[in-house]
mmCIF file of the N, C-alpha and C atoms, coordinates in Angstrom:
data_MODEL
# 
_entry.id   MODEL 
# 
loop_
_atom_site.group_PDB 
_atom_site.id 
_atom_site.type_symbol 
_atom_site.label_atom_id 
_atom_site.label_alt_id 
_atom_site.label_comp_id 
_atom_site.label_asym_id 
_atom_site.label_entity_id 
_atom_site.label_seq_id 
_atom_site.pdbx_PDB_ins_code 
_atom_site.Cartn_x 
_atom_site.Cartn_y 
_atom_site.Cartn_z 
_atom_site.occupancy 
_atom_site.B_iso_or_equiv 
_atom_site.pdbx_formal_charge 
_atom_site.auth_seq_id 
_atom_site.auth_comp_id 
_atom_site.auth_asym_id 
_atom_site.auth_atom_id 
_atom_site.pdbx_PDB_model_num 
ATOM 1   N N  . UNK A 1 1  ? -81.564 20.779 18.450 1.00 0.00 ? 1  UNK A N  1 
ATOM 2   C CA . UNK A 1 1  ? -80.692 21.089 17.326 1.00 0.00 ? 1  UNK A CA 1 
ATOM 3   C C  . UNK A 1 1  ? -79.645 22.093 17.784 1.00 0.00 ? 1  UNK A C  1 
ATOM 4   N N  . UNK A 1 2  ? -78.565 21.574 17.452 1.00 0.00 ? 2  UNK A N  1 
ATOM 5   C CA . UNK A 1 2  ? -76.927 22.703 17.573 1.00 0.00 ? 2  UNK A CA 1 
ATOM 6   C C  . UNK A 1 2  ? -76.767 23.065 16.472 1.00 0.00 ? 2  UNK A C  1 
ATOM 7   N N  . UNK A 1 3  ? -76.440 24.649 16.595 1.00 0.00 ? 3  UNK A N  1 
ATOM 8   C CA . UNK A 1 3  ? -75.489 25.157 15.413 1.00 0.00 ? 3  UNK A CA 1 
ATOM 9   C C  . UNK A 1 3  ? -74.363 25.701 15.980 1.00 0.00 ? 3  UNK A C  1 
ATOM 10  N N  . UNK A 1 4  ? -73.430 25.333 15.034 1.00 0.00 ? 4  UNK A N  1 
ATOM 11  C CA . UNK A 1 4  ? -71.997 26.473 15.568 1.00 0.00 ? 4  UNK A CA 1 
ATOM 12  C C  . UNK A 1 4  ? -71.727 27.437 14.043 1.00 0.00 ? 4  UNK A C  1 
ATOM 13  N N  . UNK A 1 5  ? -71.724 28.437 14.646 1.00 0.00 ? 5  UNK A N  1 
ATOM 14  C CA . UNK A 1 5  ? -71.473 29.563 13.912 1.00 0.00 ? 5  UNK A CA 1 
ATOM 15  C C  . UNK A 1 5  ? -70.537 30.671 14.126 1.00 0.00 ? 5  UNK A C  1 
ATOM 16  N N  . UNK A 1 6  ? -70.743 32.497 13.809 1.00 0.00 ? 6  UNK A N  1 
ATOM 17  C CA . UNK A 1 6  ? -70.084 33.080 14.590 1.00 0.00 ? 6  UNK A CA 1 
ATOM 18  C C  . UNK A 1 6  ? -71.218 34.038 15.062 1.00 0.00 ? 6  UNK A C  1 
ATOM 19  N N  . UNK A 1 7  ? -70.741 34.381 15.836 1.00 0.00 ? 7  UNK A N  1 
ATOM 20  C CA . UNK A 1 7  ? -71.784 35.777 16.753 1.00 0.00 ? 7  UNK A CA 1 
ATOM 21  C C  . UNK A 1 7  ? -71.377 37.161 16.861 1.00 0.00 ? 7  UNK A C  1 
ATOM 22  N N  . UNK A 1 8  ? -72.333 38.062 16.917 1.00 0.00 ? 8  UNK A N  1 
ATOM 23  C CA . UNK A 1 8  ? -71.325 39.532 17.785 1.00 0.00 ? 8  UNK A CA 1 
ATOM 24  C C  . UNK A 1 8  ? -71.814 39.682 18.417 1.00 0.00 ? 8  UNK A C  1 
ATOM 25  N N  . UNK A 1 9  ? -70.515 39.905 19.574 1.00 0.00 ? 9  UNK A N  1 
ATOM 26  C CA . UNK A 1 9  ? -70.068 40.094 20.900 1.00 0.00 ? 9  UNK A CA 1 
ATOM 27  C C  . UNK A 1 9  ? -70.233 41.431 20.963 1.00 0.00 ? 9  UNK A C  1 
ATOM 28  N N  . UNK A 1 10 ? -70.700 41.706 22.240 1.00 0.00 ? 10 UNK A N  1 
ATOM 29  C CA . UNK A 1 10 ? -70.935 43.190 22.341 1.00 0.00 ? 10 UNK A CA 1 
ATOM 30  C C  . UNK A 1 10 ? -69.672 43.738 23.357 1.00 0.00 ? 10 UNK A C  1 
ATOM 31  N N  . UNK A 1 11 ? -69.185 44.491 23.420 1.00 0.00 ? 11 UNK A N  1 
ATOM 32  C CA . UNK A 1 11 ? -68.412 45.482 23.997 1.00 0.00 ? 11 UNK A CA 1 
ATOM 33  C C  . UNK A 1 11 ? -68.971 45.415 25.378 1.00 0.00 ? 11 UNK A C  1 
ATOM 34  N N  . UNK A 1 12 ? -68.156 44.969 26.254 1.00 0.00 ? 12 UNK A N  1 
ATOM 35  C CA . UNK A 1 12 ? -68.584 45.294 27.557 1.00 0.00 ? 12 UNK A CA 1 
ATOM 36  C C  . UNK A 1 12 ? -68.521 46.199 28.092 1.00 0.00 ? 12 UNK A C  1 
ATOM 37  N N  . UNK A 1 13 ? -69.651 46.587 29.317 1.00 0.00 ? 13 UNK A N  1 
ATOM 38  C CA . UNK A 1 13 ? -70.118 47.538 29.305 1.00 0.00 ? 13 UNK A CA 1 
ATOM 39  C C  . UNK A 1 13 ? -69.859 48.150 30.779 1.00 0.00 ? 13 UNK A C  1 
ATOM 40  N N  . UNK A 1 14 ? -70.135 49.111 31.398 1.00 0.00 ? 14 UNK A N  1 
ATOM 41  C CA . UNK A 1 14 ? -69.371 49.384 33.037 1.00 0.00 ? 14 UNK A CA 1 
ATOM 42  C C  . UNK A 1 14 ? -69.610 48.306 33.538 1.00 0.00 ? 14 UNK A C  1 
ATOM 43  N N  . UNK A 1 15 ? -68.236 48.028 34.645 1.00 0.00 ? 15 UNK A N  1 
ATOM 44  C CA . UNK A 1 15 ? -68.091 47.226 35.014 1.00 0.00 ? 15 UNK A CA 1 
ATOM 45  C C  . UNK A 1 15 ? -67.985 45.919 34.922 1.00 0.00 ? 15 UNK A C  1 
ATOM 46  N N  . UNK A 1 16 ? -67.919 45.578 33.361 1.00 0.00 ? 16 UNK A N  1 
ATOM 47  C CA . UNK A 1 16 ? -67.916 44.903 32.367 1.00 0.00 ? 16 UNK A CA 1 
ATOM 48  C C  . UNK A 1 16 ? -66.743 43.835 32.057 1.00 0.00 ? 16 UNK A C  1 
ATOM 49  N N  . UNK A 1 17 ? -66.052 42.751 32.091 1.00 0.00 ? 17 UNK A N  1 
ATOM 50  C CA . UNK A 1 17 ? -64.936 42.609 31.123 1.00 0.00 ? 17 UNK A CA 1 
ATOM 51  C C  . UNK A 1 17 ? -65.343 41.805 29.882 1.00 0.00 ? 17 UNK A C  1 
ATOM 52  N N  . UNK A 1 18 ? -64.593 41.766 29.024 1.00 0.00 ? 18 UNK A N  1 
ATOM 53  C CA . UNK A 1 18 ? -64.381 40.266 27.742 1.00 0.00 ? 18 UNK A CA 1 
ATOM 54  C C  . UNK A 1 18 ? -63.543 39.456 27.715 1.00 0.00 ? 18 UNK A C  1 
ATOM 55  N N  . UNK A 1 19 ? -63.674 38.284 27.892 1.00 0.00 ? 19 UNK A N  1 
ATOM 56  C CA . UNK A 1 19 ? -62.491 37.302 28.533 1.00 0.00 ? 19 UNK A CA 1 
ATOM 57  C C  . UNK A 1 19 ? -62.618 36.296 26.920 1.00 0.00 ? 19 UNK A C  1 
ATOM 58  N N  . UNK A 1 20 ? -61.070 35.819 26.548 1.00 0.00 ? 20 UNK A N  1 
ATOM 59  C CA . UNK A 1 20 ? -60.853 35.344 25.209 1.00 0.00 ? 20 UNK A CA 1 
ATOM 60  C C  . UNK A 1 20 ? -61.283 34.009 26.231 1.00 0.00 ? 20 UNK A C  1 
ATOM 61  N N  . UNK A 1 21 ? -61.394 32.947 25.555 1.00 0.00 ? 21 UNK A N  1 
ATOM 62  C CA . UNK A 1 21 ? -61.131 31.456 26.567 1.00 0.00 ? 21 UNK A CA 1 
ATOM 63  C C  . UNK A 1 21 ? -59.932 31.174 25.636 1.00 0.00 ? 21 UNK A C  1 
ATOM 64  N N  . UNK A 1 22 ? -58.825 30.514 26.879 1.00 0.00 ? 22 UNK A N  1 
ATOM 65  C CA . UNK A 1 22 ? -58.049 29.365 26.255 1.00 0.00 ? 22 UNK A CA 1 
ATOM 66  C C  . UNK A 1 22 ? -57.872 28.093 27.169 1.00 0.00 ? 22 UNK A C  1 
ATOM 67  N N  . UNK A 1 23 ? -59.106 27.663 27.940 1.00 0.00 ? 23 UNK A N  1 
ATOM 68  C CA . UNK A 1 23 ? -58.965 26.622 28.321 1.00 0.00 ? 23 UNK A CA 1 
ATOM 69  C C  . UNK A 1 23 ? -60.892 26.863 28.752 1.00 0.00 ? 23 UNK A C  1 
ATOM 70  N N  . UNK A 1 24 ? -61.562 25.682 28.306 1.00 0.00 ? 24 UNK A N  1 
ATOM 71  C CA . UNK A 1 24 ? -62.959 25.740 29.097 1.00 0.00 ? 24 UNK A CA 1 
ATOM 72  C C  . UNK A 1 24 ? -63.250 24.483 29.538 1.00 0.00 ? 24 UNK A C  1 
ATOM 73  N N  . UNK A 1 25 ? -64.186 24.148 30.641 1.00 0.00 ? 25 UNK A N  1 
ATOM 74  C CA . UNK A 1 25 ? -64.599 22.718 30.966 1.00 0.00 ? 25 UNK A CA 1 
ATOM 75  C C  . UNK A 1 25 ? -65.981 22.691 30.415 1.00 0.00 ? 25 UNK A C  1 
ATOM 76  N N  . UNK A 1 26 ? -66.230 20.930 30.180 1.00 0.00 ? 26 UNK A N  1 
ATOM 77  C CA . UNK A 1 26 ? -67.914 20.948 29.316 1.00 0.00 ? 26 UNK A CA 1 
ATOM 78  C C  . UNK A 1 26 ? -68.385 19.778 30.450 1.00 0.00 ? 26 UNK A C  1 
ATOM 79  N N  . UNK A 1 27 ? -69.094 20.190 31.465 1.00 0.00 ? 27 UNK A N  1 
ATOM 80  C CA . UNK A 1 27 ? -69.838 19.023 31.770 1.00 0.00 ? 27 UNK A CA 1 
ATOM 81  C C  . UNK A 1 27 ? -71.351 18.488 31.229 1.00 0.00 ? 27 UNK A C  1 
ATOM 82  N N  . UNK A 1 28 ? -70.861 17.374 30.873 1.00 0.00 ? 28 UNK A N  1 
ATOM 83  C CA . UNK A 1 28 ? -71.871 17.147 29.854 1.00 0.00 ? 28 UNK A CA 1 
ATOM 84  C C  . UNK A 1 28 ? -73.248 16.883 30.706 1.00 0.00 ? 28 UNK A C  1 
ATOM 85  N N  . UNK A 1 29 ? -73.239 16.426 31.923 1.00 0.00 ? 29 UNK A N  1 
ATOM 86  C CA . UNK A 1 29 ? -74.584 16.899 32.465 1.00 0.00 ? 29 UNK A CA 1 
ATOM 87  C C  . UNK A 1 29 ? -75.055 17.754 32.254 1.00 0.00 ? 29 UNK A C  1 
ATOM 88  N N  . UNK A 1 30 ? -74.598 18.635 32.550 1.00 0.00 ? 30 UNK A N  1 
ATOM 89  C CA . UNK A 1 30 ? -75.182 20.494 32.508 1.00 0.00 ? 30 UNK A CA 1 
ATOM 90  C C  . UNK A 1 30 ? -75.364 20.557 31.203 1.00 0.00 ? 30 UNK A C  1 
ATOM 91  N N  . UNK A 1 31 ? -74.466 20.856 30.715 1.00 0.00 ? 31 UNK A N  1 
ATOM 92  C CA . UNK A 1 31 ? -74.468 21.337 29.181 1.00 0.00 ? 31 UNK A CA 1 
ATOM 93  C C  . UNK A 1 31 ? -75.739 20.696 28.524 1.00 0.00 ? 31 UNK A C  1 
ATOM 94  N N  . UNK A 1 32 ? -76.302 19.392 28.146 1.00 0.00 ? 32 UNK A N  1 
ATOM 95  C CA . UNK A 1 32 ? -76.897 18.688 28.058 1.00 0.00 ? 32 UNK A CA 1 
ATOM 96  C C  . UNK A 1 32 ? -78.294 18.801 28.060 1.00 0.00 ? 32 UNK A C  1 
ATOM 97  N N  . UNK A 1 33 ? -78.124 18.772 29.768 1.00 0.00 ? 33 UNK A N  1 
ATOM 98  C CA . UNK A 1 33 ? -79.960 19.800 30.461 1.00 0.00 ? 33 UNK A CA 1 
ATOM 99  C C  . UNK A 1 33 ? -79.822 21.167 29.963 1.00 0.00 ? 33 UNK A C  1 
ATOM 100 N N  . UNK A 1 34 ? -78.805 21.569 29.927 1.00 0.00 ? 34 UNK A N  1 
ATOM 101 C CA . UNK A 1 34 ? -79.392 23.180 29.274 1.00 0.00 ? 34 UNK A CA 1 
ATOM 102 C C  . UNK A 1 34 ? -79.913 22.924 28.063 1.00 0.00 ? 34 UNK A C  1 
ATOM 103 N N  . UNK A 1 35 ? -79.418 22.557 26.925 1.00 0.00 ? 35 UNK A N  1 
ATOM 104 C CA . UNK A 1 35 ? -79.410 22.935 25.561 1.00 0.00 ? 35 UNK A CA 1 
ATOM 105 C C  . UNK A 1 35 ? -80.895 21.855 25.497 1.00 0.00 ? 35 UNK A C  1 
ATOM 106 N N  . UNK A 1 36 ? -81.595 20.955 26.174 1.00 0.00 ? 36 UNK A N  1 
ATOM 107 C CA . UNK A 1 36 ? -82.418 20.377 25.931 1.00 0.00 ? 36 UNK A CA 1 
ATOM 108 C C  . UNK A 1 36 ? -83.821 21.105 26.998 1.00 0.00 ? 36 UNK A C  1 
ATOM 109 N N  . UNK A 1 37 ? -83.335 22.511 27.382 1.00 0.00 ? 37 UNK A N  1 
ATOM 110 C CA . UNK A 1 37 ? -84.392 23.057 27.988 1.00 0.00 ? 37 UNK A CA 1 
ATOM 111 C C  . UNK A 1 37 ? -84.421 22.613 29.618 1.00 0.00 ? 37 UNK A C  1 
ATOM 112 N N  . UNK A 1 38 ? -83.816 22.050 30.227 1.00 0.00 ? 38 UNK A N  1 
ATOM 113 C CA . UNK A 1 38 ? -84.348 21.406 31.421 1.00 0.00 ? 38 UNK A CA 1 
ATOM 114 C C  . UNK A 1 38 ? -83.414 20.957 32.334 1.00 0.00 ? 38 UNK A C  1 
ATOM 115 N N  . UNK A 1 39 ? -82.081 22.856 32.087 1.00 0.00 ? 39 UNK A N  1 
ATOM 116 C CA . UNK A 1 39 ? -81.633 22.788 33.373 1.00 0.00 ? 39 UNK A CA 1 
ATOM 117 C C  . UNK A 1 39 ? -81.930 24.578 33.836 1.00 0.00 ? 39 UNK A C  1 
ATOM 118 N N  . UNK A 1 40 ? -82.672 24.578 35.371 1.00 0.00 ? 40 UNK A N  1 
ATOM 119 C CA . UNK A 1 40 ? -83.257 25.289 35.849 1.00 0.00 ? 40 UNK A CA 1 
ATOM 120 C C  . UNK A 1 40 ? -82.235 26.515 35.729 1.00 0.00 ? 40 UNK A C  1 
ATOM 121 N N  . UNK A 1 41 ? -82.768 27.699 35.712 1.00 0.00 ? 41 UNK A N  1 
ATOM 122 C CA . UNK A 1 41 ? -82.300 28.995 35.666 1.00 0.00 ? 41 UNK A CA 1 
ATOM 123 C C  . UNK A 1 41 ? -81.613 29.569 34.317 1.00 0.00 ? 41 UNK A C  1 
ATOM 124 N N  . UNK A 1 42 ? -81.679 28.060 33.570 1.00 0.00 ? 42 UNK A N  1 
ATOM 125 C CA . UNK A 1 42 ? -81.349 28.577 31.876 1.00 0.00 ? 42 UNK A CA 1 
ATOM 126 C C  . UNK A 1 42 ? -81.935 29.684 31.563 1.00 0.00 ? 42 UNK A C  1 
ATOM 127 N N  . UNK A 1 43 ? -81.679 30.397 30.575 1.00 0.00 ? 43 UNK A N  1 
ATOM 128 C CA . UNK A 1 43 ? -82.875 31.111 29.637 1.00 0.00 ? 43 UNK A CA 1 
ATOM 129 C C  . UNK A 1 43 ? -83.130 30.171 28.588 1.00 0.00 ? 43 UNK A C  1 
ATOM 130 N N  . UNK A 1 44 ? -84.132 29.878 27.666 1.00 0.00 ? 44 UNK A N  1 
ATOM 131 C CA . UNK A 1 44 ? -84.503 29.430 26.239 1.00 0.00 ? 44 UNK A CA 1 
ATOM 132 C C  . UNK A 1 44 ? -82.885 29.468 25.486 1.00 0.00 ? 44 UNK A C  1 
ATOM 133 N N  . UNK A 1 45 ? -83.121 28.687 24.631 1.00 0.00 ? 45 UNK A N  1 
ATOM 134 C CA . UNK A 1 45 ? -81.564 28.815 23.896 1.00 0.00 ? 45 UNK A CA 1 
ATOM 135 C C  . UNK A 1 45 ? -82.179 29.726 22.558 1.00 0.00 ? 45 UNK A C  1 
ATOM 136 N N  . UNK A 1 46 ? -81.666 30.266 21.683 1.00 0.00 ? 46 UNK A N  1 
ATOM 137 C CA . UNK A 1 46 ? -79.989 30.312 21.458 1.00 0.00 ? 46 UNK A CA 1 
ATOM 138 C C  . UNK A 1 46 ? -79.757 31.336 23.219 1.00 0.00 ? 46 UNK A C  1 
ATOM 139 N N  . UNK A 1 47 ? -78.958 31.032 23.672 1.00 0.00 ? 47 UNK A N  1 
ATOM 140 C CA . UNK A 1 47 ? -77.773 31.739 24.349 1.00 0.00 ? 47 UNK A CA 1 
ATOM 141 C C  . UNK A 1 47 ? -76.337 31.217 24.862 1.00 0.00 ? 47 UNK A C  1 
ATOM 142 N N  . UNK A 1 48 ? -75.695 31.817 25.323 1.00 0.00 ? 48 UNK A N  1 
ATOM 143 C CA . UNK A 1 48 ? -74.052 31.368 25.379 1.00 0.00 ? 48 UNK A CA 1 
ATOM 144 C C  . UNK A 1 48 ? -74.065 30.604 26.709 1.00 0.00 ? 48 UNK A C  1 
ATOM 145 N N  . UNK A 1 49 ? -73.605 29.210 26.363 1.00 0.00 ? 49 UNK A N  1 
ATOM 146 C CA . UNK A 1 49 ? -73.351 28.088 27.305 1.00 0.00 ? 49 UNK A CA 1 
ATOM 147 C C  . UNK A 1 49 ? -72.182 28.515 27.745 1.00 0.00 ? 49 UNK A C  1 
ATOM 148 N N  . UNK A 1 50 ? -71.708 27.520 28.934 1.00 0.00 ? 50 UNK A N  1 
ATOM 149 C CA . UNK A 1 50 ? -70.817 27.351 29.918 1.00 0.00 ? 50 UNK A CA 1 
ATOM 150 C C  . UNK A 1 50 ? -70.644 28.158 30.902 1.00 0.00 ? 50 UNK A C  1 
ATOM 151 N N  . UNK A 1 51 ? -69.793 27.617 31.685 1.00 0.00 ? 51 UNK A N  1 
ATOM 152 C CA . UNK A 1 51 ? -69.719 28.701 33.047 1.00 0.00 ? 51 UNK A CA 1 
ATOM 153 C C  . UNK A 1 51 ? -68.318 28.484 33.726 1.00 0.00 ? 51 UNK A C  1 
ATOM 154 N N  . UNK A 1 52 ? -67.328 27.772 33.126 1.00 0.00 ? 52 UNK A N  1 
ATOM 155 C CA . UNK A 1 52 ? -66.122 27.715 33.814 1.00 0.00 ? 52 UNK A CA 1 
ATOM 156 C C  . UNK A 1 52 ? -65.008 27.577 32.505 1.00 0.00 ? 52 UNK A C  1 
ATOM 157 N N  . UNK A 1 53 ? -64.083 28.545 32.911 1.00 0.00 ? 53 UNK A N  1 
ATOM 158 C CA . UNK A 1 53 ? -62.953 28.846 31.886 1.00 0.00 ? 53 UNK A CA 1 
ATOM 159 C C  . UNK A 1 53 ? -61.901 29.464 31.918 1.00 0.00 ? 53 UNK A C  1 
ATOM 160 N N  . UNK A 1 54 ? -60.735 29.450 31.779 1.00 0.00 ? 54 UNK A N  1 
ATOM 161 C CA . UNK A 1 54 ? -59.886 29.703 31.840 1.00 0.00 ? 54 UNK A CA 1 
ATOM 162 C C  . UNK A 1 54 ? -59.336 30.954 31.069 1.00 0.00 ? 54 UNK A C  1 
ATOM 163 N N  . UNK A 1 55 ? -58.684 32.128 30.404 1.00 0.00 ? 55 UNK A N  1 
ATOM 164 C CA . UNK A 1 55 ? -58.806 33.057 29.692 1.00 0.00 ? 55 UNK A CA 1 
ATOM 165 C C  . UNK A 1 55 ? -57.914 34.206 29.978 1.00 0.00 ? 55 UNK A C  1 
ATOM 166 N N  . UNK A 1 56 ? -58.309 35.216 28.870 1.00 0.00 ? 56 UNK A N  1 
ATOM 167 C CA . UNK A 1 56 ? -57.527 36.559 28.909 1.00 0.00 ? 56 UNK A CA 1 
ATOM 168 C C  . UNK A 1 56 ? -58.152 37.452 28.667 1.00 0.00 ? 56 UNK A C  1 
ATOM 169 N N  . UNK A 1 57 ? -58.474 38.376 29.425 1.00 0.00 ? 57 UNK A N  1 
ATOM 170 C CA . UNK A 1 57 ? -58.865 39.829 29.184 1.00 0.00 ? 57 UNK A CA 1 
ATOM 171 C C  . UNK A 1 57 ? -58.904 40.206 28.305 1.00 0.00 ? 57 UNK A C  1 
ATOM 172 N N  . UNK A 1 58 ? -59.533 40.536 27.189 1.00 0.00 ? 58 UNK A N  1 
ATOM 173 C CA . UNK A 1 58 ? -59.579 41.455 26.115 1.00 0.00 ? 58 UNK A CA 1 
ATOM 174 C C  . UNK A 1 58 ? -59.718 42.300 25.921 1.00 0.00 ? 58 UNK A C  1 
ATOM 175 N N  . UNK A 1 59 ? -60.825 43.027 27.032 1.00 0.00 ? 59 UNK A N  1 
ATOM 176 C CA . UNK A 1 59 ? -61.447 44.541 26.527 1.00 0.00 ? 59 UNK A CA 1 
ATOM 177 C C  . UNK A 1 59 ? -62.239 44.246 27.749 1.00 0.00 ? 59 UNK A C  1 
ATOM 178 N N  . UNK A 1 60 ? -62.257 45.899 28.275 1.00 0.00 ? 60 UNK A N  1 
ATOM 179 C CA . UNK A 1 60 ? -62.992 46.106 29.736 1.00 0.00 ? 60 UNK A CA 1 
ATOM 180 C C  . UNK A 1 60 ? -63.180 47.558 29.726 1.00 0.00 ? 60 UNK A C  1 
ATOM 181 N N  . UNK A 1 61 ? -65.143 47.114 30.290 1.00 0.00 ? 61 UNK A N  1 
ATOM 182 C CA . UNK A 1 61 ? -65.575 48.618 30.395 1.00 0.00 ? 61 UNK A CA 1 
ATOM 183 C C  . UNK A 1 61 ? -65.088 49.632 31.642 1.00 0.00 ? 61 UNK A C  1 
ATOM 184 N N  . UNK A 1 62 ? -65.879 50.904 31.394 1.00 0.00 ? 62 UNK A N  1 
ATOM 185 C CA . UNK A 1 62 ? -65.567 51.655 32.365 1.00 0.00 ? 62 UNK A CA 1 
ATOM 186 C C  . UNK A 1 62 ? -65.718 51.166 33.837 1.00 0.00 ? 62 UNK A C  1 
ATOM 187 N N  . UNK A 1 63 ? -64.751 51.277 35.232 1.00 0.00 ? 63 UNK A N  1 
ATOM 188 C CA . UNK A 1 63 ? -64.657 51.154 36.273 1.00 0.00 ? 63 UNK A CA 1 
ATOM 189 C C  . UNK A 1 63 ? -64.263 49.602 36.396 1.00 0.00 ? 63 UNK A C  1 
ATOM 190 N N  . UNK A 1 64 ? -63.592 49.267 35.667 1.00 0.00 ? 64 UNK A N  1 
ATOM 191 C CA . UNK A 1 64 ? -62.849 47.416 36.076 1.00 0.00 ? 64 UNK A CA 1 
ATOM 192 C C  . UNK A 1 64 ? -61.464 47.883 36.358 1.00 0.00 ? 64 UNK A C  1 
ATOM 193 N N  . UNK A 1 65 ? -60.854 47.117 36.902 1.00 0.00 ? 65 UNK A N  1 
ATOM 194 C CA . UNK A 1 65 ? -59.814 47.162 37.920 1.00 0.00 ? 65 UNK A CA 1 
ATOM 195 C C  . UNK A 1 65 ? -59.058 46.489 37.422 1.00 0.00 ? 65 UNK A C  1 
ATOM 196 N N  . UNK A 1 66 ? -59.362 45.107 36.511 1.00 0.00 ? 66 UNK A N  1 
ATOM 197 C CA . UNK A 1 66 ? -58.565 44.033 35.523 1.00 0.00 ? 66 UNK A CA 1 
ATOM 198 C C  . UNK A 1 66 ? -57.947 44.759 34.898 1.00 0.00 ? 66 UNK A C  1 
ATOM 199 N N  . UNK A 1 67 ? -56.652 44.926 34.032 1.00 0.00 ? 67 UNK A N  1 
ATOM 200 C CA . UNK A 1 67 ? -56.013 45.057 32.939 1.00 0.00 ? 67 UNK A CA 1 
ATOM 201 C C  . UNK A 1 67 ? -56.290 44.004 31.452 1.00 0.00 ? 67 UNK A C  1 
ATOM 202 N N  . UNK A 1 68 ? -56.203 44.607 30.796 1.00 0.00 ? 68 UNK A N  1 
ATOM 203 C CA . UNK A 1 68 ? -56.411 44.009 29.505 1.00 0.00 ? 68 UNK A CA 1 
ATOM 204 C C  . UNK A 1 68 ? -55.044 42.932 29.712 1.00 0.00 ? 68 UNK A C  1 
ATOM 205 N N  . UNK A 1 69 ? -54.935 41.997 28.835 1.00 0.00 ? 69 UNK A N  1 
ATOM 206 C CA . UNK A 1 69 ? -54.218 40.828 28.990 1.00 0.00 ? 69 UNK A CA 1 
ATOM 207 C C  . UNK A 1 69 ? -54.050 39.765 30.627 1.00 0.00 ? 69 UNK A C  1 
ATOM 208 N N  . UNK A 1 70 ? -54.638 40.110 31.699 1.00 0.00 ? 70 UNK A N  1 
ATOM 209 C CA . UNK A 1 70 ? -54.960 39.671 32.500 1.00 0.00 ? 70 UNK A CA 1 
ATOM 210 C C  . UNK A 1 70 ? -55.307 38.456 32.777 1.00 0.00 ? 70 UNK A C  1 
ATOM 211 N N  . UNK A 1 71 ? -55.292 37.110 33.051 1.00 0.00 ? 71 UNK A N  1 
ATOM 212 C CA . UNK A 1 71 ? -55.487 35.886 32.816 1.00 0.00 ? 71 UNK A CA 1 
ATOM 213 C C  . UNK A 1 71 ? -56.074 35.523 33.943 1.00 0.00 ? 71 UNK A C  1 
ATOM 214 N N  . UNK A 1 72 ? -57.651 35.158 33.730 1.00 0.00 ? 72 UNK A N  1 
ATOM 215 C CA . UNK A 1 72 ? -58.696 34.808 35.150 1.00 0.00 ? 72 UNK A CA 1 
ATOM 216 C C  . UNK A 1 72 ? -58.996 33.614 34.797 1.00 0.00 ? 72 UNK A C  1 
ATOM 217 N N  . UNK A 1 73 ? -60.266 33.045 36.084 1.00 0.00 ? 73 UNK A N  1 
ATOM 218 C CA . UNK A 1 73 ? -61.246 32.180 35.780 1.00 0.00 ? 73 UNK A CA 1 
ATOM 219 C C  . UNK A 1 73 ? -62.711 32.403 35.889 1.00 0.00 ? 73 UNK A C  1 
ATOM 220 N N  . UNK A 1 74 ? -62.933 32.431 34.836 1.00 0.00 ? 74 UNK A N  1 
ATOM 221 C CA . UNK A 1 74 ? -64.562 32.357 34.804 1.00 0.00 ? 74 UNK A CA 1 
ATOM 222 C C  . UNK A 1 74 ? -65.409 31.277 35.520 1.00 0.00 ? 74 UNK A C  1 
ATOM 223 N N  . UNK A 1 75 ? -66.182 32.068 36.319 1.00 0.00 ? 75 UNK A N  1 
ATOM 224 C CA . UNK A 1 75 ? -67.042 31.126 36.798 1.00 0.00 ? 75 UNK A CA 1 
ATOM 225 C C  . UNK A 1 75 ? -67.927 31.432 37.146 1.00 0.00 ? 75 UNK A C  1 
ATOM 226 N N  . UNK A 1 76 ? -68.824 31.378 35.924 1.00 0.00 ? 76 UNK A N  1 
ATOM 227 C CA . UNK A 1 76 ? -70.053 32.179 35.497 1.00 0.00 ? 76 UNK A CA 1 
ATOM 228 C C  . UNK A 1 76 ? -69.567 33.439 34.391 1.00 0.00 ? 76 UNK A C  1 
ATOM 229 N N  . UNK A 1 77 ? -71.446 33.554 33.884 1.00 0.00 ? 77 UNK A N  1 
ATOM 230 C CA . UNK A 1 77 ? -71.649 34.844 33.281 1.00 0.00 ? 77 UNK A CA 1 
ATOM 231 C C  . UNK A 1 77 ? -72.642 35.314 33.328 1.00 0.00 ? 77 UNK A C  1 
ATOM 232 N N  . UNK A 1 78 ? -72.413 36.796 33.368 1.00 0.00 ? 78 UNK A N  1 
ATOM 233 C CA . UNK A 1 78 ? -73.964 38.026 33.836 1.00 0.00 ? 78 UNK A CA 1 
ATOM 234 C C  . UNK A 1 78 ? -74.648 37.523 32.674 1.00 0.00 ? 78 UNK A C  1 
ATOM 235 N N  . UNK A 1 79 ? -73.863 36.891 31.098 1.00 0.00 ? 79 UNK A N  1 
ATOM 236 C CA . UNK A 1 79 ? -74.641 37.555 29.932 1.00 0.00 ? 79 UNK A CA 1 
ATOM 237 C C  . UNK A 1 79 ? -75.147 36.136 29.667 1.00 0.00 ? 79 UNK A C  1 
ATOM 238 N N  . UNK A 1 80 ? -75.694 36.502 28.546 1.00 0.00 ? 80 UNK A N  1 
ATOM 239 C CA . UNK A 1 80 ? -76.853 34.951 28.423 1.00 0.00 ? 80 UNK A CA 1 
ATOM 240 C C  . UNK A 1 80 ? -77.391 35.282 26.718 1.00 0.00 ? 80 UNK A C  1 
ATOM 241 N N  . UNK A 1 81 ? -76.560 36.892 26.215 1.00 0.00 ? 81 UNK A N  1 
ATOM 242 C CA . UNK A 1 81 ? -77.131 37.225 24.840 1.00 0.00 ? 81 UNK A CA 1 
ATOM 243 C C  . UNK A 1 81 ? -75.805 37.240 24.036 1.00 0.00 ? 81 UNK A C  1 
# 
């Protein structure tokens, strides 16, 4: 079962950033085995899918080097809550 809802986002934290997405990829393999438990190194769901994205800086903790409005690619995330 999927829900889409909204969440709070926590403030990142040292060494931290928050990246807005304005572009993400969904491979539906992955995506798929995760949310059905049975792609390795998941955690249990609910947690925040994907791992590649396109974006802007929003807000960054102490000791990041990024500037806010900054435009990266994600690929990956530390967080999983």
């Amino acid at each position: 079962v999927m829900e889409l809802g909204e969440v709070e986002v926590a403030e990142p934290g040292a060494g931290e950033v928050l990246i807005e997405s304005v572009y993400t990829g969904v491979s539906p393999g992955t995506e798929f085995r995760a949310m059905a438990g049975k792609q390795p190194g998941m955690p249990p769901f609910p947690y925040i899918p994907g791992y590649a994205c396109v974006g802007r800086i929003i807000a960054a903790g102490t000791g990041t080097t990024l500037k806010i409005g900054t435009a990266v690619f994600l690929a990956g995330t530390a967080r999983v809550d």
